[in-house]
Backbone bond lengths (Angstrom), bond angles and torsions (degrees), N, CA, C in turn:
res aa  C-N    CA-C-N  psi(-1)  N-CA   C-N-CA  omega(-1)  CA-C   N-CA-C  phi
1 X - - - 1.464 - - 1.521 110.88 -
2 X 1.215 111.55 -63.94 1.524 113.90 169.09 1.551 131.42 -42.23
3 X 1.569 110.40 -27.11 1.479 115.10 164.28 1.485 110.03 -89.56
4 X 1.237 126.35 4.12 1.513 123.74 169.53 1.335 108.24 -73.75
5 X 1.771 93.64 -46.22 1.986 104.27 -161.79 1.631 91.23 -81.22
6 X 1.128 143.06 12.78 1.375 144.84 175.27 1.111 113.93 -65.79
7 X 1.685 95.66 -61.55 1.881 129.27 -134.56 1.383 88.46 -120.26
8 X 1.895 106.30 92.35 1.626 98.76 151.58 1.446 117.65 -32.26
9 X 1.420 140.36 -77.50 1.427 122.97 -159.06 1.679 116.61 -60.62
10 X 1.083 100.79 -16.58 1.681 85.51 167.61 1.604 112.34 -93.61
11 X 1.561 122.61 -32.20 1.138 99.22 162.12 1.844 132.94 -45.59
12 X 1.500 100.06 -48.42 1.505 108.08 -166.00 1.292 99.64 -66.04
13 X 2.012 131.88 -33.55 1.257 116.54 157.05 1.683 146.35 -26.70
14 X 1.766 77.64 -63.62 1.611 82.87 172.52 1.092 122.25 -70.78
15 X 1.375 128.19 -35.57 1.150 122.22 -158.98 1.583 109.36 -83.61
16 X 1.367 110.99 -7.92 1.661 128.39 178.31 1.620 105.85 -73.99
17 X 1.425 115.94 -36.39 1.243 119.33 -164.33 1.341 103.85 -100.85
18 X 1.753 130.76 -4.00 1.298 126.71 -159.94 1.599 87.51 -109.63
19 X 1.613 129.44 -35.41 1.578 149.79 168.97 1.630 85.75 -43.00
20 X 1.592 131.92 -89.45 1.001 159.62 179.96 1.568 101.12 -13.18
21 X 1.420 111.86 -66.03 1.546 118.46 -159.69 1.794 101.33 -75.16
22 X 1.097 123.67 -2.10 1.231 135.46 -171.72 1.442 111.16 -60.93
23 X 1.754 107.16 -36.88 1.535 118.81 -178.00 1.226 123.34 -67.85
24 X 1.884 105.69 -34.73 1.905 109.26 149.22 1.073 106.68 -37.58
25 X 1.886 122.88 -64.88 1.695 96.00 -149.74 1.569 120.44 -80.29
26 X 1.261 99.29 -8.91 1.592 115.21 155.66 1.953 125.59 -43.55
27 X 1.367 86.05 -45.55 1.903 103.03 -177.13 1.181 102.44 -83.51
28 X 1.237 136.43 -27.78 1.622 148.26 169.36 1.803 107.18 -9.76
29 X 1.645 96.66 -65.13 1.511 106.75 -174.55 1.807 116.29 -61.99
30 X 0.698 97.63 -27.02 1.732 120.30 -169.97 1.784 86.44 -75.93
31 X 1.318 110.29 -79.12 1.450 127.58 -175.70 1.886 104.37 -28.02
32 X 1.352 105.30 -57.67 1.747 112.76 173.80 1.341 137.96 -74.46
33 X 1.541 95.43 8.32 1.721 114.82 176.53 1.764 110.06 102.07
34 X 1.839 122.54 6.62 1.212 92.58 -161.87 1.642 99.52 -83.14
35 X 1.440 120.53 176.72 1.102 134.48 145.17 1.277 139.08 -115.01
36 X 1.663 127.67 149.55 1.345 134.85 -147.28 1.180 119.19 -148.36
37 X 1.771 100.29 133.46 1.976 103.56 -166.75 1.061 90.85 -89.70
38 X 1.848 86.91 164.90 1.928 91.45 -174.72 1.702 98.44 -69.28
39 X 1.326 117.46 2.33 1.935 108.71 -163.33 1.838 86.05 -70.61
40 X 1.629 123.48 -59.64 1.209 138.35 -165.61 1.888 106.16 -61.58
41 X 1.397 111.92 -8.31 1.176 109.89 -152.91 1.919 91.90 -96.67
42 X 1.299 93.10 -32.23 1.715 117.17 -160.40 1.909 107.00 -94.51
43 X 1.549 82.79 -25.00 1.741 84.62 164.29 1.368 128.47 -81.92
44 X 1.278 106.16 -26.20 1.631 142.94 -178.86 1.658 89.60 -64.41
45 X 1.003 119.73 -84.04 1.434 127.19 -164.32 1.512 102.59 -77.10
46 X 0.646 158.86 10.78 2.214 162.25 103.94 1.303 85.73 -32.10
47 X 1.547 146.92 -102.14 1.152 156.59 174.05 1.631 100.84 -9.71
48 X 0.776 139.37 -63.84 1.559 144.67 -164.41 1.084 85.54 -75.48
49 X 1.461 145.28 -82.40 1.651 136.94 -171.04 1.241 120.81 -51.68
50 X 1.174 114.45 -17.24 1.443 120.75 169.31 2.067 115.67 -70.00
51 X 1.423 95.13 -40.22 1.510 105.70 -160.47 1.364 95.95 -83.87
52 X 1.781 120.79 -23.59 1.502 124.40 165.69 1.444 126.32 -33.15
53 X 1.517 83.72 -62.33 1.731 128.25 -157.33 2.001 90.45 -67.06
54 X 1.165 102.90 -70.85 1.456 92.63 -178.51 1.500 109.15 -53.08
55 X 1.516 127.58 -48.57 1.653 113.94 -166.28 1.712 101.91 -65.41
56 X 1.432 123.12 -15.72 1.524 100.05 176.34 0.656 98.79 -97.81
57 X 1.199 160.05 -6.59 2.136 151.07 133.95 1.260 119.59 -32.16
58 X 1.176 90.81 -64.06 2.266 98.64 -173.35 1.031 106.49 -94.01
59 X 1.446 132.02 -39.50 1.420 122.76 -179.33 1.331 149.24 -72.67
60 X 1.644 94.36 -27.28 1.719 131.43 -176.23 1.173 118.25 -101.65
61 X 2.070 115.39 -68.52 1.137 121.34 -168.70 1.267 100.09 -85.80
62 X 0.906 146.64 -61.87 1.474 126.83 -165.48 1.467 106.28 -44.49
63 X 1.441 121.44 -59.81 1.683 112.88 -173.42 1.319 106.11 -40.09
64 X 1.837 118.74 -39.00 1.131 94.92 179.72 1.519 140.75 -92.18
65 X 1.392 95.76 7.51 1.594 109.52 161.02 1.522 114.83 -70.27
66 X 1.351 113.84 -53.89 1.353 127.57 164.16 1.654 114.62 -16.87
67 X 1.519 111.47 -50.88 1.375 122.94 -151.42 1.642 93.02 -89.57
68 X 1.125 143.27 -25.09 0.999 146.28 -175.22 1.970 124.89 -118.27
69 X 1.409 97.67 166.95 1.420 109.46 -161.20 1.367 105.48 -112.70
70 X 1.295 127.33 139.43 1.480 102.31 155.40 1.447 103.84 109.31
71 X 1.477 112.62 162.51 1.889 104.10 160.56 1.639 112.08 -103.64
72 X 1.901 106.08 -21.22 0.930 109.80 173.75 1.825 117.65 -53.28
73 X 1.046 119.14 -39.29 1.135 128.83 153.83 1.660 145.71 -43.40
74 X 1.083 75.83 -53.36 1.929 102.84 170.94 1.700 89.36 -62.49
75 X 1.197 127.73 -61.98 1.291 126.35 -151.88 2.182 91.11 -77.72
76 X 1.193 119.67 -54.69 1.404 101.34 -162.38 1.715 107.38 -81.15
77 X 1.256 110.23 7.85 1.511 105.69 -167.90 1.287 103.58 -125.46
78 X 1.134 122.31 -51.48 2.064 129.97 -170.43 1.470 92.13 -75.21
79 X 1.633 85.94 -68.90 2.121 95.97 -177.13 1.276 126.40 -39.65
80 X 1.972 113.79 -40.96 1.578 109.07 -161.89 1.991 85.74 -100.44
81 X 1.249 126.31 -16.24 1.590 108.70 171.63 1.440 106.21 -75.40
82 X 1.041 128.99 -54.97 1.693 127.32 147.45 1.306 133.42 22.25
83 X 1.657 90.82 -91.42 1.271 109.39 148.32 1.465 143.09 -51.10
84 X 1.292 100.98 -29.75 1.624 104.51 -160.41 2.077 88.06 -94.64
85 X 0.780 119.39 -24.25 1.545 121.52 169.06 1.313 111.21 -60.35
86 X 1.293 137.24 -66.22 1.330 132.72 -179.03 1.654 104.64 -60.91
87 X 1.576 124.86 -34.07 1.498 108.98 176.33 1.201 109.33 -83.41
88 X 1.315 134.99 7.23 1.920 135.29 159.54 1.233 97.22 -63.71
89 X 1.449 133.11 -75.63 1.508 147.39 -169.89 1.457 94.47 -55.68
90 X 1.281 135.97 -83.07 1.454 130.95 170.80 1.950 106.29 -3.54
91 X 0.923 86.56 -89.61 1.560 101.42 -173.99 1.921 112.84 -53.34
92 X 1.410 111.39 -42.20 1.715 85.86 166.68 1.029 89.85 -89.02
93 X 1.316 162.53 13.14 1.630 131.23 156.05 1.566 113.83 -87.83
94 X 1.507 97.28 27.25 1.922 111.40 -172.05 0.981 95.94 -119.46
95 X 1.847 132.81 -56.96 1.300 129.23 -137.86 1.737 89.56 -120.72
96 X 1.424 136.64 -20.01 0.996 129.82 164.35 1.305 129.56 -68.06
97 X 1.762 137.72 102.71 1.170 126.42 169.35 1.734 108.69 -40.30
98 X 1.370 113.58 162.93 1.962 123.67 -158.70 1.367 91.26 165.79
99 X 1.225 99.37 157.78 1.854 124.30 153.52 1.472 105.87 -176.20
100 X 1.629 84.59 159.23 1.575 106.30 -158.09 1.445 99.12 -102.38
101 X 1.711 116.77 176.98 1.129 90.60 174.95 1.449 124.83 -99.10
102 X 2.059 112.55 -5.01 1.565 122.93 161.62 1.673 102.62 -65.77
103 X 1.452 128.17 -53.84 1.568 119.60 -145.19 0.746 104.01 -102.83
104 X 1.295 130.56 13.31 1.550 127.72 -174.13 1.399 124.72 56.71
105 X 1.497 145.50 -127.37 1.113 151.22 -165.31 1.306 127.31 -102.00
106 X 1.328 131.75 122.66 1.531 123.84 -172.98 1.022 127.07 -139.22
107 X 1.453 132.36 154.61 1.393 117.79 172.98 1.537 85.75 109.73
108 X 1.800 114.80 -169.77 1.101 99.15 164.57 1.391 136.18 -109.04
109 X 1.523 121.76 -170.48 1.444 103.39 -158.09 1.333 124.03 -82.79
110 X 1.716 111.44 156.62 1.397 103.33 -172.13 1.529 100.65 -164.98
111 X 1.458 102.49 153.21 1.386 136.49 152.49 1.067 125.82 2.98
112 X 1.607 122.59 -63.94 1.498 131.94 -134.85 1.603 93.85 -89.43
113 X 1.174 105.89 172.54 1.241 118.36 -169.46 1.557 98.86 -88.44
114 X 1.565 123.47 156.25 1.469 138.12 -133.57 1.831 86.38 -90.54
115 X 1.973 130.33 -34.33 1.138 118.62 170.18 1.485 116.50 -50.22
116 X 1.592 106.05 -60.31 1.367 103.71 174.14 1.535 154.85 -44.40
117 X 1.318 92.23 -33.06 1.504 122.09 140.05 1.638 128.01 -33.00
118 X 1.350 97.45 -69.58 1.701 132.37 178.69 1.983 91.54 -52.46
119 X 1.238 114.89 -64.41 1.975 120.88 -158.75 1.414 70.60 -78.10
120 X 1.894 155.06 -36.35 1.419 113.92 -156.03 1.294 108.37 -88.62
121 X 1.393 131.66 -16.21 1.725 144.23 150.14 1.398 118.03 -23.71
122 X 1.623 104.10 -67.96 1.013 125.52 -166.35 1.944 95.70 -61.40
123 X 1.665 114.99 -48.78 1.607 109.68 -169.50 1.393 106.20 -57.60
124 X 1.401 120.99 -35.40 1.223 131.76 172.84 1.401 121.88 -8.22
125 X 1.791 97.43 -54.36 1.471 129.17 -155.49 1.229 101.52 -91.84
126 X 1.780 103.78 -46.99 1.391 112.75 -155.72 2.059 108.26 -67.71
127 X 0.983 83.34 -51.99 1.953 84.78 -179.39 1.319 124.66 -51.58
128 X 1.248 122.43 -26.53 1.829 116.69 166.21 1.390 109.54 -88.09
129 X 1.044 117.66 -9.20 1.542 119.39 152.55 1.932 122.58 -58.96
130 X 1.018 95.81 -60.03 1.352 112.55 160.16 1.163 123.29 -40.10
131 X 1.508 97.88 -54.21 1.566 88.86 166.99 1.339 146.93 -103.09
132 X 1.969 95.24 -0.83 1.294 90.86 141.31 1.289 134.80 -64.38
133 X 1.037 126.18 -7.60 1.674 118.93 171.96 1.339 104.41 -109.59
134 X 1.030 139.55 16.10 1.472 126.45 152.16 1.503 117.33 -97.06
135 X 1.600 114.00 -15.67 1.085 122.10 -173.59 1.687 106.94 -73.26
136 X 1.276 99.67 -52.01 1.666 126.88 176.15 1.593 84.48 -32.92
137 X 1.483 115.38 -92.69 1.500 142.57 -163.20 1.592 107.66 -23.63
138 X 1.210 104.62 -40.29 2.177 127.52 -160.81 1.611 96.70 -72.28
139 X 1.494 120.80 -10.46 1.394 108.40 -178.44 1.207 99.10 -103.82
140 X 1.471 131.34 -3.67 1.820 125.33 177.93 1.149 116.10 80.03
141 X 1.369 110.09 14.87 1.921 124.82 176.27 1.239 128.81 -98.76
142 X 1.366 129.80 62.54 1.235 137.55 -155.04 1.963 109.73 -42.42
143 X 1.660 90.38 -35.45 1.517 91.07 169.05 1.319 117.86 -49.73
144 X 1.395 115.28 -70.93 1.655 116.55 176.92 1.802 124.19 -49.27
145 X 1.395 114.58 -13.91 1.279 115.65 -173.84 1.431 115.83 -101.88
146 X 1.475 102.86 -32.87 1.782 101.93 -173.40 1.383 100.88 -68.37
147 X 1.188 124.88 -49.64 1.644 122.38 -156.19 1.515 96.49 -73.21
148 X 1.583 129.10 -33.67 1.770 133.48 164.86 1.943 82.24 -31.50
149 X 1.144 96.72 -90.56 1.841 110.80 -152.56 1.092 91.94 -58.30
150 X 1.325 138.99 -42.95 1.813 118.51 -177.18 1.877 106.56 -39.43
151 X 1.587 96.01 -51.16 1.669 99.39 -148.73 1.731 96.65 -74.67
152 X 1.551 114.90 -25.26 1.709 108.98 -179.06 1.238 121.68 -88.90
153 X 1.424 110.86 -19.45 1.885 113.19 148.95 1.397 118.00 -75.49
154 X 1.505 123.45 -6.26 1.288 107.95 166.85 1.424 122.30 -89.05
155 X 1.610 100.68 -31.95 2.049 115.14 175.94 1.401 102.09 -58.02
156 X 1.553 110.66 -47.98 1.218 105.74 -164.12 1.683 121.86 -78.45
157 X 1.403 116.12 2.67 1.455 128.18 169.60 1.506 102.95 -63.28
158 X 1.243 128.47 -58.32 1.326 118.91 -153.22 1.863 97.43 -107.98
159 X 1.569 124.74 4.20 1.289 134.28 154.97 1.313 111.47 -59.34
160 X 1.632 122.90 -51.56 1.031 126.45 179.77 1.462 110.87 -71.84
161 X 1.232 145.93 -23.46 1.741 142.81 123.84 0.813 113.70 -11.87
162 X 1.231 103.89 -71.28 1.908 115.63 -171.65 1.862 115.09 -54.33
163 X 1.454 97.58 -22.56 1.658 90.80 -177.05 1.325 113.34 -108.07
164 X 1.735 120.75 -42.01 1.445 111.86 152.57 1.233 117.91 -51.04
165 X 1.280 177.46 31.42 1.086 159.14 150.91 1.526 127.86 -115.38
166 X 1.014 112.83 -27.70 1.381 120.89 157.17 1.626 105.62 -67.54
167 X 1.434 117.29 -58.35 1.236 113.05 164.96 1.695 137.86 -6.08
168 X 1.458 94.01 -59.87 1.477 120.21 179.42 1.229 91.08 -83.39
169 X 1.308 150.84 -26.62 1.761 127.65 -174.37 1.996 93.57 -101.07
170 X 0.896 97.06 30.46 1.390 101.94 174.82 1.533 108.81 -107.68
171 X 1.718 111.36 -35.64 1.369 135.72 173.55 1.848 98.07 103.98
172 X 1.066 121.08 35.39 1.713 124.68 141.76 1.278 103.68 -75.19
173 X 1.570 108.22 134.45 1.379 117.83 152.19 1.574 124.61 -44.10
174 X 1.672 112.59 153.84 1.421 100.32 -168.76 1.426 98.42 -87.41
175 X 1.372 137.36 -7.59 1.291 107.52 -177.84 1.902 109.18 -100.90
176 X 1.653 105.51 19.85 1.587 114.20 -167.59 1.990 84.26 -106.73
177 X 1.491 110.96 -32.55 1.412 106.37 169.90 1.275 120.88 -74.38
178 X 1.083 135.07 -41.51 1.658 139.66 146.69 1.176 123.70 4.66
179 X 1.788 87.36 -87.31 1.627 109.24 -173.02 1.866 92.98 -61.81
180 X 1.268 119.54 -73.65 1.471 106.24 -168.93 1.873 115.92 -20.48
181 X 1.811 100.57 -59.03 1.146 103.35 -173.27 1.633 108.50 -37.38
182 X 1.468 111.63 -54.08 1.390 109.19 -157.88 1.676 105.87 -86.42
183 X 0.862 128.58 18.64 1.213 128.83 173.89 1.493 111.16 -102.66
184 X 1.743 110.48 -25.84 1.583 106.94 -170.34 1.680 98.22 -59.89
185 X 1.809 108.64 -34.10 1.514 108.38 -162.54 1.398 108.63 -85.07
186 X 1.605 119.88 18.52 1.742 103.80 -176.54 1.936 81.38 -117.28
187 X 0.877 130.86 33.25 1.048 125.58 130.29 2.139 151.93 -62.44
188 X 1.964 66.89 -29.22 1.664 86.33 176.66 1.292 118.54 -62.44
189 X 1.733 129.07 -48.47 1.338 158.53 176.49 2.034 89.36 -32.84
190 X 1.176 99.00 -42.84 1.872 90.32 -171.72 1.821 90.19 -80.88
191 X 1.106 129.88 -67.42 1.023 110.12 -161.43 1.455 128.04 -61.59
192 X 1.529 109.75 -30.45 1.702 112.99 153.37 1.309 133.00 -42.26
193 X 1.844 113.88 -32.88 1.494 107.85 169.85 1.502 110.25 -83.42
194 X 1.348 125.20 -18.59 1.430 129.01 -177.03 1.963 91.08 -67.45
195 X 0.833 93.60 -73.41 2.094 86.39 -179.53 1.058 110.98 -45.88
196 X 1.248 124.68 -67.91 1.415 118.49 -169.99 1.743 121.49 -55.58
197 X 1.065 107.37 -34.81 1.839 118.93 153.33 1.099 112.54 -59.17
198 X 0.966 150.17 -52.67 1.427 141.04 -172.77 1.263 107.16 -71.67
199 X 1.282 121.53 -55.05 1.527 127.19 -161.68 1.795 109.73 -76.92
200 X 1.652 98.89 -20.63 1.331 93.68 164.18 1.748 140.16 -91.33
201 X 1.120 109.24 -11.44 1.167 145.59 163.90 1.655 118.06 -74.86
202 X 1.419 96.77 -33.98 1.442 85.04 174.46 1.685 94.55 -159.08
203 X 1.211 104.82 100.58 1.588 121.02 -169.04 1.692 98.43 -60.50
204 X 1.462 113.67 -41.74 1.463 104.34 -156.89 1.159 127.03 -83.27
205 X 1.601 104.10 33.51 1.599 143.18 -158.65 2.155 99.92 -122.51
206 X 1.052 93.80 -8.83 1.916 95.37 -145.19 2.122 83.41 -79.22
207 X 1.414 121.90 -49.33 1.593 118.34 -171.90 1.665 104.64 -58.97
208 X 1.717 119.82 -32.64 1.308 116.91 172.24 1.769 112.13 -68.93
209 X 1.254 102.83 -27.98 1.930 103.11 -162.44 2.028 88.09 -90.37
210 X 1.480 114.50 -13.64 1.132 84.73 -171.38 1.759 116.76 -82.71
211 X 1.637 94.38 -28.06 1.652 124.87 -161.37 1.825 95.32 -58.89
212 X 2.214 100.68 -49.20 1.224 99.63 -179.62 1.659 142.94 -64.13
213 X 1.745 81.78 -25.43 1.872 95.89 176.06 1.428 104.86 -74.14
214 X 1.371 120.04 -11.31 1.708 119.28 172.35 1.289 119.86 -93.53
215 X 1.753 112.01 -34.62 1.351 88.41 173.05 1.169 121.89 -74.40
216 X 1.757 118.34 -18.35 1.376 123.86 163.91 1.489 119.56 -45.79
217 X 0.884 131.26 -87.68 1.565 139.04 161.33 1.812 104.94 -14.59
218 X 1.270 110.26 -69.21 1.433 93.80 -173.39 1.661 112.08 -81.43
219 X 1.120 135.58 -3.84 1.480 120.42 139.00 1.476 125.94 -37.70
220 X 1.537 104.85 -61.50 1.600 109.29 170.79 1.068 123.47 -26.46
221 X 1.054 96.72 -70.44 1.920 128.33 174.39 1.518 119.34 -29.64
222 X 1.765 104.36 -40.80 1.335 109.13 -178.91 0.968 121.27 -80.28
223 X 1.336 103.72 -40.36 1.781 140.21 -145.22 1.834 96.83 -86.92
224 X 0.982 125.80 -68.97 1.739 145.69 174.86 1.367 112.71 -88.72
225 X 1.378 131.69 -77.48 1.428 127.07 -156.12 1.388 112.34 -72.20
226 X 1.432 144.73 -42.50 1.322 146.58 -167.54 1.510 100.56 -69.22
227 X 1.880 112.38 -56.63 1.644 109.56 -178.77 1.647 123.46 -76.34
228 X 1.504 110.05 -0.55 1.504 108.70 178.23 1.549 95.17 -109.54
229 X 1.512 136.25 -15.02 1.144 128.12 174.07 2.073 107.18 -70.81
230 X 1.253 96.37 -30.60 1.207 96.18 -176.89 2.066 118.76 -107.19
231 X 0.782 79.68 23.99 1.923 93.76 -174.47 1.775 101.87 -68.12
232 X 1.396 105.00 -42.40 1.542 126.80 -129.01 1.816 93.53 -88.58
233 X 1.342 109.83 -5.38 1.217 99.68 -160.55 1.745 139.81 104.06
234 X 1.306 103.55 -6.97 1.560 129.98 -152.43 2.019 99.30 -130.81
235 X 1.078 121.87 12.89 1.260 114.55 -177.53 1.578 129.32 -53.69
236 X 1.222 123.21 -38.37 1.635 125.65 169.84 1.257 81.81 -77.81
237 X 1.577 168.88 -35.97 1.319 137.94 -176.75 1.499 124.81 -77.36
238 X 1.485 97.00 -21.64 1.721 116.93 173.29 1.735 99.96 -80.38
239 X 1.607 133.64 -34.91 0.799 138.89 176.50 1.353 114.33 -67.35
240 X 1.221 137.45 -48.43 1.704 130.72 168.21 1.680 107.03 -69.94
241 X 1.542 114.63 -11.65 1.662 93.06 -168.76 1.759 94.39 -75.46
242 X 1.741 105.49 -25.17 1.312 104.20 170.48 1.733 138.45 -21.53
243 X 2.054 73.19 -79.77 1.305 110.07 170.42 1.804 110.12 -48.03
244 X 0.961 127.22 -23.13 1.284 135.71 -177.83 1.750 111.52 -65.77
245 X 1.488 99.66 -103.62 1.213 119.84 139.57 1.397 114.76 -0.41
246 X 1.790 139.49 -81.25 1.229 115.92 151.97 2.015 129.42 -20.18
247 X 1.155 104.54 -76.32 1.287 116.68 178.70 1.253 119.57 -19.38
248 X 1.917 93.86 -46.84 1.659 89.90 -163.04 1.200 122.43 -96.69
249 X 2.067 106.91 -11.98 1.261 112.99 173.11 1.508 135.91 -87.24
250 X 1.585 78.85 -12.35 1.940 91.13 154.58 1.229 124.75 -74.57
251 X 1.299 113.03 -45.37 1.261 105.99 161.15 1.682 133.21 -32.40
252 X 1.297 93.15 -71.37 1.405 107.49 175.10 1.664 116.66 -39.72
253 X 1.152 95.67 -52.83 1.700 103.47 168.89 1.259 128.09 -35.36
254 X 1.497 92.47 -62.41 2.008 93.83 -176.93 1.688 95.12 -79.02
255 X 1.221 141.86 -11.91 1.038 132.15 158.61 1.265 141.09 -32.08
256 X 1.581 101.65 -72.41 1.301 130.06 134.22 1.528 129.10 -4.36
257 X 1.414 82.54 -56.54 1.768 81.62 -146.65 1.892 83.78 -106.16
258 X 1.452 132.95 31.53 0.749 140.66 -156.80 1.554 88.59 -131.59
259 X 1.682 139.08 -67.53 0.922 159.31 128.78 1.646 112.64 -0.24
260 X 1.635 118.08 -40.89 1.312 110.30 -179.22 1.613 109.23 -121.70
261 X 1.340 108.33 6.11 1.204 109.87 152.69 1.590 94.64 91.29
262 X 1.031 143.47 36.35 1.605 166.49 -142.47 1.517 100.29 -111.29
């Protein structure tokens, strides 16, 4: 244990793959027979975009304001990793075949069968997650990293809801929706060692990896979670699960980083 809490890359490991497995305990309910309105489904995921939205605020961008001087700075380093995060996701959510389960199919056309599709959507999401918390981890700041993986094992609890359950009204078995669910999130574990390797290896990389794992994340946010939280009919209820979710992951943050002296 003590050589985990040592060694950024094994921290940002585990804690990538423990974020990740979160979407099992999410499918849990599904797995035991429950069932779920889209109202609970759309509040669930408001709540998850909410807990996003704050960890790339408090968790990411500020450190990476922190790390730098200047506006000239702010603008070619926070601003252009920023940017260049939401056009990663942009672009595999261009050139990667996916489908959702409102818009159906995207990207271009293909082959695979319509589940596979469905879990390659979901990886879409899942890997800059990952690496936002490996990125966090790569600077050796337990402050900046726990509250990363607090807030993406918490989105990803009721994400993994969000993907088993439609699943099963699709007519997958619930324990074939499960495992999918929890498999979209052991994807993260790769992209957590990709950040956390880089950023540890070469620290003077960590204000670009942080700006990018945020603009990544809050692309998502715009792009998928805000317009499928609100599709369903339920939008001021998807809108406070937001407001929620924010609340609590700020909290947690200065908590955190209160606790490690951050």
């Amino acid at each position: 244990m003590q050589i985990v809490l040592s060694d950024p890359i094994a921290m940002g490991l585990v804690a990538s793959l423990f974020a990740g497995a979160a979407t099992g305990i999410g499918a849990i309910p599904v797995l035991l027979g429950g069932n779920f309105s889209r109202r609970t489904l759309d509040l669930m995921l408001g709540f998850a975009a909410g807990v996003m939205l704050a960890a790339s605020a408090f968790s990411l961008l500020v450190p990476a304001f922190e790390m730098v001087t200047g506006w000239v700075e702010v603008i070619t380093v926070v601003g252009l990793g920023f940017g260049l995060g939401g056009l990663f996701v942009h672009l595999a959510d261009k050139y990667i075949p996916h489908a959702h389960f409102e818009t159906g199919v995207e990207g271009p056309s293909s082959s695979m069968a319509r589940v596979w599709l469905l879990v390659l959507a979901i990886t879409i999401h899942n890997f800059p997650e990952g690496l936002a918390v490996g990125v966090a981890f790569g600077g050796g700041d337990p402050s900046m990293g726990f509250p990363v993986a607090i807030a993406i094992g918490l989105q990803n609890i009721p994400e993994g809801l969000a993907v088993a359950a439609p699943l099963v009204r699709e007519g997958y078995s619930r324990n074939k929706a499960a495992l999918l669910a929890l498999g979209t999130g052991l994807v993260e574990p790769i992209g957590g060692l990709i950040g956390v390797s880089v950023v540890a290896f070469t620290s003077i990389l960590l204000p670009y990896a942080l700006a990018f794992a945020a603009g990544a994340m809050v692309f998502i946010i715009g792009d998928e979670m805000v317009p499928e939280s609100h599709s369903g009919g339920n939008a001021r209820l998807a809108t406070w699960g937001i407001m929620i979710g924010f609340i609590i992951m700020m909290t947690l943050d200065n908590i955190f980083k209160f606790l490690f002296g951050g």
